[in-house]
FIRO-684473 format. One record per atom (N, C-alpha, C): atom name; x, y, z. Coordinates in Angstrom, 1 decimal. Example, Ala and Ser with C-alpha at 12.3 -4.5 7.8 and 13.67 -1.06 7.14 Angstrom:
BEGIN
+-------+--------+--------+--------+
| atome |      x |      y |      z |
+-------+--------+--------+--------+
|     N |   13.2 |   -5.7 |    7.8 |
|    CA |   12.3 |   -4.5 |    7.8 |
|     C |   13.2 |   -3.3 |    7.8 |
|     N |   12.8 |   -2.2 |    7.1 |
|    CA |   13.7 |   -1.1 |    7.1 |
|     C |   12.9 |    0.0 |    7.9 |
+-------+--------+--------+--------+
***
This chain:
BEGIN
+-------+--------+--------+--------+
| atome |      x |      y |      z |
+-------+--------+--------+--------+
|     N |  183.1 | -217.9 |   62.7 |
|    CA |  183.7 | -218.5 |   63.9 |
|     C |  184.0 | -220.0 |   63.5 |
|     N |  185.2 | -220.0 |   63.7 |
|    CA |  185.8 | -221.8 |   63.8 |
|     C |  184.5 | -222.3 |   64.4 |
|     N |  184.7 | -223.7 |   64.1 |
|    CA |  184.0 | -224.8 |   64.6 |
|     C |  184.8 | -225.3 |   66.1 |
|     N |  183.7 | -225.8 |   67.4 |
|    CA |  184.3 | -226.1 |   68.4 |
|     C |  183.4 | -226.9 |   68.7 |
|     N |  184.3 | -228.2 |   69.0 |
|    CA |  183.0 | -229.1 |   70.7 |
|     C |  183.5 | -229.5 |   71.8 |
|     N |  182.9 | -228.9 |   72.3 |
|    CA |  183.2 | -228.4 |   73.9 |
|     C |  182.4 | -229.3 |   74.4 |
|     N |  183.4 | -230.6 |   75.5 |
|    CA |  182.7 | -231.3 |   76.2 |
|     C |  181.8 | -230.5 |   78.1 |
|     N |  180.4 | -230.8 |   77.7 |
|    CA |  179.6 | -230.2 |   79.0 |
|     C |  179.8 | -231.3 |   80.2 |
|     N |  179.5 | -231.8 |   80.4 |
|    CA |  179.8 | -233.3 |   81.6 |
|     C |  179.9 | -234.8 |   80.5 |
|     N |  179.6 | -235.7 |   81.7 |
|    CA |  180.2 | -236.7 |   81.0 |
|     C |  179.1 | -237.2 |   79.5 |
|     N |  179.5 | -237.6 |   78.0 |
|    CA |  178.9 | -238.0 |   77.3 |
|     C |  177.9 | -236.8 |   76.4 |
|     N |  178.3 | -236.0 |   77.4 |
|    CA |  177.5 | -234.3 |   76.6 |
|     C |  178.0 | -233.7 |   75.7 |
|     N |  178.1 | -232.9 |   74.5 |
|    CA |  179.0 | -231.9 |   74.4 |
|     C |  178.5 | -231.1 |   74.1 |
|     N |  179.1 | -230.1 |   73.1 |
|    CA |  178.1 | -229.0 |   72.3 |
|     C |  179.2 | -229.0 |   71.2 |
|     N |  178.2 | -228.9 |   69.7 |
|    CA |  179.6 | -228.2 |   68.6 |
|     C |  178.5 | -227.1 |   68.5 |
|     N |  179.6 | -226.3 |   68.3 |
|    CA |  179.3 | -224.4 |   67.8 |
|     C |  180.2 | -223.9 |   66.8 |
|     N |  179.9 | -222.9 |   66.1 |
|    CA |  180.8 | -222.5 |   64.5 |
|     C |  180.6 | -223.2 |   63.5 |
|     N |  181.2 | -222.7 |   62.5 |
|    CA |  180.9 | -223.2 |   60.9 |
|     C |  182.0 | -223.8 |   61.2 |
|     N |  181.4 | -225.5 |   61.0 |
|    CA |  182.1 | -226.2 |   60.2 |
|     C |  182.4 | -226.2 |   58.8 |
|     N |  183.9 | -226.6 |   58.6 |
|    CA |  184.2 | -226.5 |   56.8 |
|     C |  185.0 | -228.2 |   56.9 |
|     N |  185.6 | -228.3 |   55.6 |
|    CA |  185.9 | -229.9 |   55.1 |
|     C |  187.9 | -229.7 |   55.9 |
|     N |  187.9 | -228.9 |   56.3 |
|    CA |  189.4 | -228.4 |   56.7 |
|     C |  189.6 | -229.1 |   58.2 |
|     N |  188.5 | -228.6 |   58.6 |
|    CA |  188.2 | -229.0 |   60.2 |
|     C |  187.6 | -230.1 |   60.4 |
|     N |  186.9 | -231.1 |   59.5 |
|    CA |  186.1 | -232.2 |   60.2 |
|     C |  186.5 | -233.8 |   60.2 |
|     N |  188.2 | -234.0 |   60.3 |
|    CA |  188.8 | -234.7 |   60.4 |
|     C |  189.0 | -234.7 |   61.9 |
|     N |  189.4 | -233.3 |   62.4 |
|    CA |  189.9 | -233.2 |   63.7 |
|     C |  188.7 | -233.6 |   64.3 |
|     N |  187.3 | -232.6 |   63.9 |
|    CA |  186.1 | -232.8 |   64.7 |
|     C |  186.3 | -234.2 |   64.9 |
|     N |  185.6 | -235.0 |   64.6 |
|    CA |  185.8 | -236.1 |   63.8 |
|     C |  186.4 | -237.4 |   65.3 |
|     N |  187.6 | -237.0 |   65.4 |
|    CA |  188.3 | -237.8 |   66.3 |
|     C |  187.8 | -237.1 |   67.5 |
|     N |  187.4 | -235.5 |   67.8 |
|    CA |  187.2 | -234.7 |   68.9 |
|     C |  186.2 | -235.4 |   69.7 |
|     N |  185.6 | -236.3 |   69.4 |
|    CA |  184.4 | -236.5 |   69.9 |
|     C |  185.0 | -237.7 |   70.7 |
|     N |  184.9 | -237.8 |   71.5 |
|    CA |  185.1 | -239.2 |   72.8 |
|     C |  184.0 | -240.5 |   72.8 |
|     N |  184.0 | -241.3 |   72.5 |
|    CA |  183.2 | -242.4 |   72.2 |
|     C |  183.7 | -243.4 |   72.5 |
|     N |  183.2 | -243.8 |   73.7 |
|    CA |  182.8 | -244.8 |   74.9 |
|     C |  182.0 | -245.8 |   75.2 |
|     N |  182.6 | -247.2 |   75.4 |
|    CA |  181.6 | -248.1 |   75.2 |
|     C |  180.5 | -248.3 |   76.6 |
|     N |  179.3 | -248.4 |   76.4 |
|    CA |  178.5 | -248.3 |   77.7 |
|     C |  178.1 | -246.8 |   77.6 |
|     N |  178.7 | -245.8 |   76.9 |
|    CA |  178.1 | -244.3 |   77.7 |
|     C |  177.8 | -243.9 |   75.9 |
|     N |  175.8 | -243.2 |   75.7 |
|    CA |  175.5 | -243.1 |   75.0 |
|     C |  176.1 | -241.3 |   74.6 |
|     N |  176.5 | -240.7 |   73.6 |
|    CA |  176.7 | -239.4 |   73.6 |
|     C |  175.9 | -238.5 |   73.2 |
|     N |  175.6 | -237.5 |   73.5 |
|    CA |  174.7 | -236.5 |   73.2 |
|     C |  175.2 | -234.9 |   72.6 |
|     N |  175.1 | -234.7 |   71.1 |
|    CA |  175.7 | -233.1 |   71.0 |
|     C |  175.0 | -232.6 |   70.8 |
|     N |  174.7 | -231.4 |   71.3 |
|    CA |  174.0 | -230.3 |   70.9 |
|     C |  174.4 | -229.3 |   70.1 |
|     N |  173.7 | -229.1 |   69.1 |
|    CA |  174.0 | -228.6 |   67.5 |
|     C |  173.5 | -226.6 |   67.2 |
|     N |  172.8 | -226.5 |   68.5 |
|    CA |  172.2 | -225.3 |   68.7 |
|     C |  172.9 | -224.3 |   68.1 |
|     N |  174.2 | -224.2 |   68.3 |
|    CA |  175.4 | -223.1 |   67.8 |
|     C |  176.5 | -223.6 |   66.4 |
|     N |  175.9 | -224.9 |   66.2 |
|    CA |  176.7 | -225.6 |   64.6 |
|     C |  176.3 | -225.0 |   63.3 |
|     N |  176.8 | -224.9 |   62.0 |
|    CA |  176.5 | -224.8 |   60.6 |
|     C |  177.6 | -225.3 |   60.1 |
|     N |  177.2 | -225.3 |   58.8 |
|    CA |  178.3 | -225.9 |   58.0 |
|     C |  178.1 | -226.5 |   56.9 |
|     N |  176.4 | -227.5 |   56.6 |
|    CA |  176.5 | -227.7 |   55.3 |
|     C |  177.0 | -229.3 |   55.5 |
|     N |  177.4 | -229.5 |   54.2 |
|    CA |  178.3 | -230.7 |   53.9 |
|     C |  178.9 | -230.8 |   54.8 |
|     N |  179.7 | -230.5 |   54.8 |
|    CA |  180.9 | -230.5 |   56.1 |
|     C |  180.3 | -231.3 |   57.5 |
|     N |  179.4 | -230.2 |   57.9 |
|    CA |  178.9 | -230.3 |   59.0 |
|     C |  178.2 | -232.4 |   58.8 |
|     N |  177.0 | -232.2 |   58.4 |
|    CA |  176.8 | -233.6 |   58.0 |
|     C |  177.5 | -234.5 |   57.6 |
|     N |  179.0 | -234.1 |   57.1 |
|    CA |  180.4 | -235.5 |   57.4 |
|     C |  180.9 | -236.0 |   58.5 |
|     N |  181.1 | -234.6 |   59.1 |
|    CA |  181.3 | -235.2 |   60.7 |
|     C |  179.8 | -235.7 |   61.8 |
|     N |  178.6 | -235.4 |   61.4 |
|    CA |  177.7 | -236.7 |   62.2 |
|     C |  177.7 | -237.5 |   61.8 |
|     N |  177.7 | -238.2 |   60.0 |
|    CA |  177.8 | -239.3 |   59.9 |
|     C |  179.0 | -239.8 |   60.3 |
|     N |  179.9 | -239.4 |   60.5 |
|    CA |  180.8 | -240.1 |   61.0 |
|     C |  181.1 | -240.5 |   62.2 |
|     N |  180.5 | -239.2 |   63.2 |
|    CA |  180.4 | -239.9 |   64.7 |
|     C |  178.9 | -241.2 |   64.8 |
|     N |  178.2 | -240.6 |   63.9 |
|    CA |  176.8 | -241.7 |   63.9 |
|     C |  177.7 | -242.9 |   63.8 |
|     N |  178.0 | -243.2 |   62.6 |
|    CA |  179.1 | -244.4 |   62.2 |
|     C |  180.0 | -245.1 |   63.2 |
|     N |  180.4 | -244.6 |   64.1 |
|    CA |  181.8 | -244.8 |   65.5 |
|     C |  180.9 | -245.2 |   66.1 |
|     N |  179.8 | -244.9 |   66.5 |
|    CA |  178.8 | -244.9 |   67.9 |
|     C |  178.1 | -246.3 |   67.3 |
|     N |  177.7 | -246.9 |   66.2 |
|    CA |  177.0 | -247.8 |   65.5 |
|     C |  178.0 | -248.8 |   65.9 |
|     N |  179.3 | -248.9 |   65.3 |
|    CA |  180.5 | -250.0 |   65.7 |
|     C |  180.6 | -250.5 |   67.1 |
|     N |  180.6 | -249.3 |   67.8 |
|    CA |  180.6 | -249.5 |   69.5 |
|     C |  179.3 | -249.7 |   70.3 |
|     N |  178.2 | -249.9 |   69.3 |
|    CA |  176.7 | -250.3 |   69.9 |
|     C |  176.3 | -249.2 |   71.4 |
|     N |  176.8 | -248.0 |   70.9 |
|    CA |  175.8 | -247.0 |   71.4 |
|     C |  175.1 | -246.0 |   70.6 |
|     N |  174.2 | -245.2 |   71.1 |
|    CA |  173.4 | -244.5 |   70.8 |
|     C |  173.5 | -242.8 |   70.4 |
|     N |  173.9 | -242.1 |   69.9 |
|    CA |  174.1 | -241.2 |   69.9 |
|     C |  173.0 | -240.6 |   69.5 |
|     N |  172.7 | -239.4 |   70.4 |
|    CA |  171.7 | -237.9 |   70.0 |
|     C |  172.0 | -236.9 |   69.7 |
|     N |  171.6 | -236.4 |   68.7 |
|    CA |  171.4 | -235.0 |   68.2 |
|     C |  170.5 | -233.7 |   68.2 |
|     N |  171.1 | -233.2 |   69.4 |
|    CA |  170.1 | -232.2 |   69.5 |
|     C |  170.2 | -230.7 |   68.8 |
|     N |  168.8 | -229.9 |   69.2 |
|    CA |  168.9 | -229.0 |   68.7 |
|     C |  169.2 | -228.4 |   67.1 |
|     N |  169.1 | -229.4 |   66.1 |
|    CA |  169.6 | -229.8 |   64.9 |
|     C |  169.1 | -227.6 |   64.1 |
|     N |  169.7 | -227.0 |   63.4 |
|    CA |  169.2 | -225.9 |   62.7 |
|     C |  168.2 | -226.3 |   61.7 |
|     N |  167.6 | -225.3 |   61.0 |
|    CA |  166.3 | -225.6 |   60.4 |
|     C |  167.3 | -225.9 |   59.1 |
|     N |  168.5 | -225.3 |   58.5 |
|    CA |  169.2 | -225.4 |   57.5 |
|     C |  169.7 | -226.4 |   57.3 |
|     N |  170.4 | -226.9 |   58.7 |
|    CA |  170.8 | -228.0 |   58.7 |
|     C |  169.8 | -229.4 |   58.6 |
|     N |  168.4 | -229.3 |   58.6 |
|    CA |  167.6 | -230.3 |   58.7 |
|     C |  166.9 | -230.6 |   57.3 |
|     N |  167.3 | -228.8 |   56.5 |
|    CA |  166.8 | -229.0 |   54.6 |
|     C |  167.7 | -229.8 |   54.2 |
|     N |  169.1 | -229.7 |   54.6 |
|    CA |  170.4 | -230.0 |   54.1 |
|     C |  170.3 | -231.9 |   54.2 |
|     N |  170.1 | -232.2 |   55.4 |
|    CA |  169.7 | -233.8 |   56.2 |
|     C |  168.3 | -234.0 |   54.9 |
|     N |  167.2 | -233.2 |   54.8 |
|    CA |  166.5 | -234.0 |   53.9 |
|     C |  166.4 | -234.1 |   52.8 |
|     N |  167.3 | -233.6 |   52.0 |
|    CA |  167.5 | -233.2 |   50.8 |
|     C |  168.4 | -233.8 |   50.1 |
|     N |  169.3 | -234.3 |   51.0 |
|    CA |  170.2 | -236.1 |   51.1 |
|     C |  169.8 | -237.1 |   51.2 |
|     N |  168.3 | -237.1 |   51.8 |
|    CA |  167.7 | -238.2 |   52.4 |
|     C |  168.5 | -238.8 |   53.3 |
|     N |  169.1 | -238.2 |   54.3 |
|    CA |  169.8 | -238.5 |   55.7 |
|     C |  169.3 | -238.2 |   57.0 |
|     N |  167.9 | -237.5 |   56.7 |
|    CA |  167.2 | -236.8 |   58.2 |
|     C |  166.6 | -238.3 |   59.2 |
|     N |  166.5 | -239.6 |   57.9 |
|    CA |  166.0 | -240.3 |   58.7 |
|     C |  166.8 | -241.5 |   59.7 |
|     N |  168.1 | -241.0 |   58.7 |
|    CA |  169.2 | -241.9 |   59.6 |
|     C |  169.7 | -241.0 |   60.6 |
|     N |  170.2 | -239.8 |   60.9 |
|    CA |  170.9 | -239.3 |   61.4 |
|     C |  169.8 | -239.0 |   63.1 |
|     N |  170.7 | -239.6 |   64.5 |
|    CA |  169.2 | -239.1 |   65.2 |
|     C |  168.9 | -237.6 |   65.9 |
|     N |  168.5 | -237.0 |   65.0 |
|    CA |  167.8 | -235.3 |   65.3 |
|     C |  167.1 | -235.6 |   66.5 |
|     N |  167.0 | -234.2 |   67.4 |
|    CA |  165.7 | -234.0 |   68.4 |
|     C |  165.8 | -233.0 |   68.6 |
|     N |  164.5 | -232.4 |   68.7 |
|    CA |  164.7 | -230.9 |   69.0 |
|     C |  164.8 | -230.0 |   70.7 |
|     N |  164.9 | -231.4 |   71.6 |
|    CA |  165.2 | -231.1 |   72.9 |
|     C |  166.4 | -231.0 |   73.5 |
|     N |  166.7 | -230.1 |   74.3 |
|    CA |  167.9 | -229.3 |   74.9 |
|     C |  168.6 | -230.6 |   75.1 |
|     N |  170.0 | -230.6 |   75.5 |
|    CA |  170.8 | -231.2 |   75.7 |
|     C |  170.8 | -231.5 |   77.2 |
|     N |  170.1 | -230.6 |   77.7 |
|    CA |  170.4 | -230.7 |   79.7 |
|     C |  169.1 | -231.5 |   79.7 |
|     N |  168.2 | -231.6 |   78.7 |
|    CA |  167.1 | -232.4 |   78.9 |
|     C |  165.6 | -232.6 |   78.5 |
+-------+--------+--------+--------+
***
């Protein structure tokens, strides 16, 4: 399945599907980043690998410039070998709690 993030209310989203290097330009910009409102995605339904980890650093990166906070939830267990095995688990911010809370 394509890669998708589907905004939940305001500042929430969700990405779901395999992300690949085809799609994470668009991801990329898909994300809405707002000054004042920290954002939160939930990763529950994401893969991808490389890929996938280009487009958090890159929203990490957008959210750093605009001095907010972004969370990462629900991170996969693949996705968290892939984060430490880069040595990026400790920059990127993982949590393993729901997005609703």
């Amino acid at each position: 399945m394509k890669a998708r993030l589907s905004s939940l209310a305001l500042a929430t989203w969700k990405l779901s599907g395999e992300v690949d290097r085809d799609q994470a330009a668009a991801l990329v910009a898909a994300l809405e980043i707002r000054t004042g409102e920290n954002p939160c995605v939930d990763l529950l339904e994401a893969s991808g690998g490389a890929a996938l980890l280009l487009v958090l650093l890159s929203w990490y990166r957008e959210c750093e410039n605009r001095g907010v906070k972004l969370t990462l939830t629900n991170p996969s267990e693949q996705l968290m070998k892939v984060a430490e095995l880069s040595d990026l688990h400790q920059l990127l911010p993982f949590t393993r709690q729901t997005a609703a809370g």
